[in-house]
DRENGUNU-593284 format. One record per residue (C-alpha): residue number from 1; z, y, x. Coordinates in steps of 0.05 Angstrom, whole numbers, plus 5000, padded with zeros to 4 digits. Layout:
residues N
<r><i>NUM</i><c3>Z</c3><c2>Y</c2><c1>X</c1></r>
...
end
This chain:
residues 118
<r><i>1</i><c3>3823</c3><c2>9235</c2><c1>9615</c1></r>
<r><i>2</i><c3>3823</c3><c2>9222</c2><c1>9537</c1></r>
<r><i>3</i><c3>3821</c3><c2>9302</c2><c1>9531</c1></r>
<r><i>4</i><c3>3771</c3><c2>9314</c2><c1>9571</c1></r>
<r><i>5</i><c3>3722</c3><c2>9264</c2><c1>9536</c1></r>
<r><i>6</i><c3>3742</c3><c2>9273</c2><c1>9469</c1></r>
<r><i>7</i><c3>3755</c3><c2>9359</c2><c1>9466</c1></r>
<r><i>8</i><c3>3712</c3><c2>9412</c2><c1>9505</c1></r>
<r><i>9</i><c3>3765</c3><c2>9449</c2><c1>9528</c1></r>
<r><i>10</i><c3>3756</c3><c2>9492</c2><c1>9596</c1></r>
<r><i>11</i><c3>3790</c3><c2>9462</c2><c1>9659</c1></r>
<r><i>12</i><c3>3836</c3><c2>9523</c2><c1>9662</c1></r>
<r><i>13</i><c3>3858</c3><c2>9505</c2><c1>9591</c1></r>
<r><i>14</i><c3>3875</c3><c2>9434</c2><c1>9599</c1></r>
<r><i>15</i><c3>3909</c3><c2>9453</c2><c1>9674</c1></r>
<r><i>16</i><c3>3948</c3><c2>9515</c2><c1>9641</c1></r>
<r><i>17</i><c3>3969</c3><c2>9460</c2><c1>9571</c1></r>
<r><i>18</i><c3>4033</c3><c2>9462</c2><c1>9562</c1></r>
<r><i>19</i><c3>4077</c3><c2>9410</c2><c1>9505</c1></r>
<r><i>20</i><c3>4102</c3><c2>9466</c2><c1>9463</c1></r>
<r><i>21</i><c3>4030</c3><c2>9480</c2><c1>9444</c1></r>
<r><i>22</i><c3>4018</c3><c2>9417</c2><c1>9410</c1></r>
<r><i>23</i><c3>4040</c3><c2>9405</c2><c1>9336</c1></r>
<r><i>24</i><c3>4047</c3><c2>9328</c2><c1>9339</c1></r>
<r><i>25</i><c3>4060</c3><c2>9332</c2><c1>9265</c1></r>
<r><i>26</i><c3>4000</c3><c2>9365</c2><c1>9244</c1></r>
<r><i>27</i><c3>3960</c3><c2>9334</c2><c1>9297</c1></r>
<r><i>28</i><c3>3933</c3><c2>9398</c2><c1>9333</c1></r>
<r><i>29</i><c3>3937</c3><c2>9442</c2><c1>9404</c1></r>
<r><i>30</i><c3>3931</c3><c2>9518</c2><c1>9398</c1></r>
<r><i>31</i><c3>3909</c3><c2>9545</c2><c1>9466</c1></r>
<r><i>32</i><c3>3943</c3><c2>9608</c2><c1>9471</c1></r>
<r><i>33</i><c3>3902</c3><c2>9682</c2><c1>9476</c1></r>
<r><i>34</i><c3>3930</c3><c2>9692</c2><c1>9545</c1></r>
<r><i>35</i><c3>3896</c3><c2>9627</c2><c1>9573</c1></r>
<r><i>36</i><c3>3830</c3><c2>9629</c2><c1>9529</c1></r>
<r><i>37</i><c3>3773</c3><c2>9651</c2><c1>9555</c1></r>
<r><i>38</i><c3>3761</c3><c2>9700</c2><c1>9496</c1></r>
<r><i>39</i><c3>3829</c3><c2>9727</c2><c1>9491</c1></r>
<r><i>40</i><c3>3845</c3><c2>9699</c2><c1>9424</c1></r>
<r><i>41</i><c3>3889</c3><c2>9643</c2><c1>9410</c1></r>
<r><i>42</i><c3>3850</c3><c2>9587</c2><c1>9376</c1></r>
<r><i>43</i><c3>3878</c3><c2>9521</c2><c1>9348</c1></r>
<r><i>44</i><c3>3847</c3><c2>9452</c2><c1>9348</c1></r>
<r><i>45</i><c3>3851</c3><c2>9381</c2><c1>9309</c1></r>
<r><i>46</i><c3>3870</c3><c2>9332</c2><c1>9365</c1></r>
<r><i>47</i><c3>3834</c3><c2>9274</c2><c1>9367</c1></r>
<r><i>48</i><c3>3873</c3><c2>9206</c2><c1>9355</c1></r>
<r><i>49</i><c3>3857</c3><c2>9180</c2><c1>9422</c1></r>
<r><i>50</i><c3>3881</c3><c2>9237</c2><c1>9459</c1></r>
<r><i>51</i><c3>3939</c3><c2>9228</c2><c1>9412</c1></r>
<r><i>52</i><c3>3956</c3><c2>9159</c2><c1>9435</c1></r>
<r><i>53</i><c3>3952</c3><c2>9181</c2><c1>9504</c1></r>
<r><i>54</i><c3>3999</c3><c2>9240</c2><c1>9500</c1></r>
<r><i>55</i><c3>4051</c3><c2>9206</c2><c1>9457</c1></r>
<r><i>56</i><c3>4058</c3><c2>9146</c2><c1>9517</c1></r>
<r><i>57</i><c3>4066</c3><c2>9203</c2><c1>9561</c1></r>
<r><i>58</i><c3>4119</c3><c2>9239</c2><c1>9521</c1></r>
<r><i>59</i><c3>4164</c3><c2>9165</c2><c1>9507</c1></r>
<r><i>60</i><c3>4156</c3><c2>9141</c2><c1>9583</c1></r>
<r><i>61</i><c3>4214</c3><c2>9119</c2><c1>9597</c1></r>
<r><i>62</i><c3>4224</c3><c2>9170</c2><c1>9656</c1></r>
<r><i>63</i><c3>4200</c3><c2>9224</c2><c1>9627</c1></r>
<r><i>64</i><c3>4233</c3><c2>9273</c2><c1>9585</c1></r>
<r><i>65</i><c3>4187</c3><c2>9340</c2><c1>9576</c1></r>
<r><i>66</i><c3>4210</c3><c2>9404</c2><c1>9563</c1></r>
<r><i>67</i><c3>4174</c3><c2>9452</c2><c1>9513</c1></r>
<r><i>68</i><c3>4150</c3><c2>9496</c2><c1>9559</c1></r>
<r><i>69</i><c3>4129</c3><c2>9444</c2><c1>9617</c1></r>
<r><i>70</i><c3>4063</c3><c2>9430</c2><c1>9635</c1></r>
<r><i>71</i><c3>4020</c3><c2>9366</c2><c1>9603</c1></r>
<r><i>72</i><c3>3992</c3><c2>9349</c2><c1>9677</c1></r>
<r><i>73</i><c3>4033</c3><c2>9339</c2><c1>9731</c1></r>
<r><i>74</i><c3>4043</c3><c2>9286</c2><c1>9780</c1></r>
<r><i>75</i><c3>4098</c3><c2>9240</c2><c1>9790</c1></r>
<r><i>76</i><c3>4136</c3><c2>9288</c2><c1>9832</c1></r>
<r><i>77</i><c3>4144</c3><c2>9336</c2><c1>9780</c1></r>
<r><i>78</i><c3>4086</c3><c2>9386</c2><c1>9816</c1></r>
<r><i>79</i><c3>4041</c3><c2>9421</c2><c1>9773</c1></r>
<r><i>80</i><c3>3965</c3><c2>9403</c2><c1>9778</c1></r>
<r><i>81</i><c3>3920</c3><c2>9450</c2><c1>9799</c1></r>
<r><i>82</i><c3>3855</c3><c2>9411</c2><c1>9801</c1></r>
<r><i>83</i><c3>3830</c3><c2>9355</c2><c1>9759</c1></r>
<r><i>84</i><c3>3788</c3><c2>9320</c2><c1>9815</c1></r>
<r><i>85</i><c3>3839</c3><c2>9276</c2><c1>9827</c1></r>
<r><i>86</i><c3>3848</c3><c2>9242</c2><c1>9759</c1></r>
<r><i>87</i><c3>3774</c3><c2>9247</c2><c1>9755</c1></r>
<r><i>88</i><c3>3760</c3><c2>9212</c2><c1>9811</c1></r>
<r><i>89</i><c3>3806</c3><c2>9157</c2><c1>9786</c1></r>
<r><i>90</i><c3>3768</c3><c2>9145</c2><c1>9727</c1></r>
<r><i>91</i><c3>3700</c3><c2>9148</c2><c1>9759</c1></r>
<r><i>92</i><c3>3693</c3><c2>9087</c2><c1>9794</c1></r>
<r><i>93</i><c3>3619</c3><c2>9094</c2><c1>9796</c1></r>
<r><i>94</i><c3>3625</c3><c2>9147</c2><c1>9845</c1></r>
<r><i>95</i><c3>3575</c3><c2>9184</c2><c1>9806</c1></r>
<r><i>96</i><c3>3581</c3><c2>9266</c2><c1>9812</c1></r>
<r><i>97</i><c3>3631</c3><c2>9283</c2><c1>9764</c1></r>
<r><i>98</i><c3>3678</c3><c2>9352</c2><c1>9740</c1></r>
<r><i>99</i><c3>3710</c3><c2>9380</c2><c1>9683</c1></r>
<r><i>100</i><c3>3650</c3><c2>9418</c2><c1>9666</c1></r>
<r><i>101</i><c3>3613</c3><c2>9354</c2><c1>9662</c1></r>
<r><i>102</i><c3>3656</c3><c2>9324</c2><c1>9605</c1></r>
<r><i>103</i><c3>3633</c3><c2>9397</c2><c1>9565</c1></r>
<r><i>104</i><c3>3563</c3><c2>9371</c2><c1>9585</c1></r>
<r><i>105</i><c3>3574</c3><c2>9318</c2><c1>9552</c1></r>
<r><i>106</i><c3>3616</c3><c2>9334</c2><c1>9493</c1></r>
<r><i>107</i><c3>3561</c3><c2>9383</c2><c1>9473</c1></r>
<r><i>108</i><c3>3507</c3><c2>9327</c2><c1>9475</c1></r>
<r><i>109</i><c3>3545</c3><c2>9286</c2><c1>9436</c1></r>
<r><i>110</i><c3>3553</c3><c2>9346</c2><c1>9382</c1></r>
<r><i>111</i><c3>3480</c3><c2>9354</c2><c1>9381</c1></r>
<r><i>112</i><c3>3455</c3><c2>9289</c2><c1>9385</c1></r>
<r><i>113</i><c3>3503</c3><c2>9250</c2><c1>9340</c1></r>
<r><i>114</i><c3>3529</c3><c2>9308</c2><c1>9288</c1></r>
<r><i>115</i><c3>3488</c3><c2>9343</c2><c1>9232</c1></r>
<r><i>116</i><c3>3516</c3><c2>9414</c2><c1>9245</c1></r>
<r><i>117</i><c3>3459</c3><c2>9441</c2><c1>9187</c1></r>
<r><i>118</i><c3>3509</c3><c2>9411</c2><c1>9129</c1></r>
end
């Protein structure tokens, strides 16, 4: 959920991410031109949250990713092809939430909290 809060990627891109786009070293994600919505690749600082999250993913104990396998997938090894379900995890408000929302929000945050004039 950390990358949908802290990054406004598009649902397709976090559904499409796979490990071999992140550079853990230099702390980024490049979403490739084939999945972005512009058709040019573009790459990303990750945020040290999201970080944290992917790195207990990567060391659980069960879980050894390949390069090219997907970020999400569920505990049976399928592939996610929807984010309600971890979405409606987190929300235990039951209030109306979906990917798009978390762009919502990002973007609010941008302009509310970050001086984009300097």
């Amino acid at each position: 959920m950390a990358i949908l809060i802290f990054h406004a990627f598009r649902r397709n891109e976090i559904l499409s991410m796979k490990w071999n786009w992140f550079d853990f070293a230099a702390k980024t994600v490049t979403i490739p031109a084939a999945v972005a919505k512009n058709s040019t690749a573009h790459s990303f600082n990750i945020h040290s949250v999201v970080l944290t999250e992917l790195d207990a993913i990567r060391e659980y104990v069960f879980f050894i990713p390949k390069p090219d396998d997907f970020v999400l997938k569920f505990r049976n090894g399928k592939v996610m092809k929807s984010l309600s379900k971890p979405i409606r995890i987190f929300n235990e408000n039951e209030v109306n939430l979906t990917a798009h929302a978390f762009r919502n929000l990002f973007a609010s945050y941008l302009y509310n909290f970050l001086d984009v004039m300097s």
